[in-house]
C-alpha positions, -999 to +999 in steps of 0.1 A: +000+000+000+012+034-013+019+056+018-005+089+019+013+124+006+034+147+033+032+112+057+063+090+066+076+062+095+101+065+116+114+032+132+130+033+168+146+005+186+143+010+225+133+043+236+156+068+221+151+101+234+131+111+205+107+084+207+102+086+241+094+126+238+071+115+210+050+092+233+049+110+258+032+140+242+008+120+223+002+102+254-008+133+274-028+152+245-049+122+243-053+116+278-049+078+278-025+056+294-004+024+276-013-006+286+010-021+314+025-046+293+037-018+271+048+000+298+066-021+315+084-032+280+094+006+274+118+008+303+128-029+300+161-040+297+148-080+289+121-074+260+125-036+254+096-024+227+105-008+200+086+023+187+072+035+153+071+074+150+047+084+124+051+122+110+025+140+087+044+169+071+073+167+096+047+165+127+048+134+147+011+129+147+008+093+161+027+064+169+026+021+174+044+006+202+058-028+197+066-061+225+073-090+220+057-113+245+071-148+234+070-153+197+036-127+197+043-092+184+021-069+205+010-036+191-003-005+210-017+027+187-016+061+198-028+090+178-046+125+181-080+122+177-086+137+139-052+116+127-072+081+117-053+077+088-018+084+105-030+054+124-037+036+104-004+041+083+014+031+115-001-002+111+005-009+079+043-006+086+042-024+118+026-050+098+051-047+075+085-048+105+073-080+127+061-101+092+068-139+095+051-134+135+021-133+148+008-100+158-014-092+181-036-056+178-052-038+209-080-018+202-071+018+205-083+039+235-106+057+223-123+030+198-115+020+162-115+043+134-129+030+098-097+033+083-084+010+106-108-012+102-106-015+069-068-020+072-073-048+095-094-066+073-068-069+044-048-091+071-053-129+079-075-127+111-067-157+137-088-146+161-109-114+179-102-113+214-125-095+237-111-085+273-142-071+298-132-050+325-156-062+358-159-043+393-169-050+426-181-032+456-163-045+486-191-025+507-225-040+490-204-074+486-182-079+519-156-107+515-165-142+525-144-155+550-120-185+542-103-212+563-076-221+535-046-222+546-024-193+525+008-177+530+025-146+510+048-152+486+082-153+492+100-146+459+132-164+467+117-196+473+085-194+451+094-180+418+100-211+405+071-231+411+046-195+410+064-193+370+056-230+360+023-230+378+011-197+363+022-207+325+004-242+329-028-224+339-026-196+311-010-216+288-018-204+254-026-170+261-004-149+241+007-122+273+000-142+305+013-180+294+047-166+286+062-151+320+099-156+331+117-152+358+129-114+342+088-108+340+079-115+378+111-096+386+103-065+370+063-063+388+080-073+418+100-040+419+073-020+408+064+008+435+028-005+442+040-041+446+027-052+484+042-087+492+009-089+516-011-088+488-002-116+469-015-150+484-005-185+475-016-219+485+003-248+481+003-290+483+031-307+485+058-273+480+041-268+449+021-236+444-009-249+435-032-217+436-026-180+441-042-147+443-017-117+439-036-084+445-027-048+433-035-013+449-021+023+441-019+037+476-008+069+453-039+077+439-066+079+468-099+062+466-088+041+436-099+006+430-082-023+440-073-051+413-073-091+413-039-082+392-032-124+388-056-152+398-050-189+386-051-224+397-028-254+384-051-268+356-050-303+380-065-285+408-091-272+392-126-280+402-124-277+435-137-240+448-094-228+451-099-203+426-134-186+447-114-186+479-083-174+468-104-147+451-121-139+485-087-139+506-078-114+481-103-093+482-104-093+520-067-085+519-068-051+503-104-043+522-076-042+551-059-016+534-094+006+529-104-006+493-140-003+491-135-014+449-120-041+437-113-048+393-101-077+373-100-082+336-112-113+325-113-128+286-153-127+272-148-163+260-139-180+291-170-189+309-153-207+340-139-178+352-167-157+345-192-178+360-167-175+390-163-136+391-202-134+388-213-153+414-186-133+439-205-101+429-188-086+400-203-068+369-191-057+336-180-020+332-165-021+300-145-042+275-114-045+251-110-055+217-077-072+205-073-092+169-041-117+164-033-123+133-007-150+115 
């Protein structure tokens, strides 16, 4: 595809200084935030994303951040809000730079434009992924207590077993099946990370189920999340998963959340079944498209 008169792409590996004053401009004029995958990956030293700059007549107008979680390229769009076809041109060349991978699209901020829809119909759809955002009110819907027996997580003795227990249960999914050591590492030493908030069961010295919570004591008021929730497929079945959700929840209504969030995948009726009957609701949802 011919690229539009007075545009052109500007590739950056890692954040270069121009790249990141780029984002970070387009970031605050459209008042959204990156996803924290793409976050994390832009000050990474493991995966670091790489970043293409799109300029309409010398302007950087929008730009596509680019990770690679395992052998998945994952794609982030930013643009002003009257530059749909800048957008769009961004990717068309990202398309272009990770060919021969799978690629995985999330659905802009703000919704999708009909250029881009029309550009992501020339390409060989795998699959639409739809991620819902659900909340609950830790005051209408107190935690239930729990007798399982839980303990924190001790990172030099459980990253092991949390890292093969976590891929088993999210094995397949293209961000959360593919965590190593360098991945844990980097949310451990994030500022909000609470050791008392993430839980873990275990049989035999294996972690076997866990619930690892998330609160941003910076911002007042704000919700709580269920930031990772799983069970060893082999345990499943047995209520682990509800009362690891519970201890969770109970842990950060400790700390004064009176809100807790998750994000759970539309096509995955365990888990929503689960997350409904523990009194949470849909507040909004995510598109995302992989293609091969």
């Amino acid at each position: 595809m011919a690229m539009a008169p007075g545009f052109r792409t500007e590739h950056h590996l890692g954040m270069t200084s121009e790249a990141t004053q780029v984002l970070e401009a387009l970031l605050q004029r459209s008042g959204v935030a990156l996803s924290e995958h793409k976050a994390f990956a832009l000050h990474s030293s493991v995966e670091p994303a790489t970043t293409l700059l799109v300029y309409k007549d010398e302007e950087p107008v929008a730009a596509v951040v680019m990770a690679l979680h395992g052998t998945t390229w994952n794609l982030e769009l930013l643009a002003e809000e009257d530059h749909a076809l800048a957008e769009m041109i961004g990717f068309d060349a990202a398309m272009v730079l990770t060919e021969g991978h799978d690629v995985q699209l999330w659905e802009p901020a703000r919704g999708t434009s009909v250029q881009l829809e029309e550009a992501i119909s020339r390409y060989d759809l795998l699959r639409e992924r739809n991620l819902l955002q659900l909340r609950r009110s830790l005051a209408s819907a107190p935690p239930i207590p729990s007798t399982l027996g839980v303990r924190t997580f001790t990172p030099a003795t459980d990253a092991a077993s949390f890292l093969a227990a976590n891929n088993a249960a999210f094995a397949g999914h293209p961000e959360q099946g593919v965590w190593n050591e360098a991945t844990l590492d980097e949310r451990l030493a994030s500022p909000w990370f609470d050791p008392q908030l993430f839980l873990v069961y275990e049989e035999r010295d294996v972690v076997t189920a866990w619930c690892w919570c998330k609160v941003d004591q910076t911002v007042p008021s704000s919700p709580g999340e269920i930031y990772v929730i799983g069970t060893l497929p082999e345990a499943q079945g047995r209520g682990l998963g509800a009362q690891l959700l519970e201890l969770g929840c109970a842990a950060m209504a400790t700390l004064g959340v009176r809100e807790v969030e998750l994000f759970v995948e539309a096509d995955n009726p365990r888990a929503l079944g689960l997350y409904e009957r523990a009194g949470f609701a849909t507040i909004g949802q995510r598109r995302s498209w992989l293609f091969s």
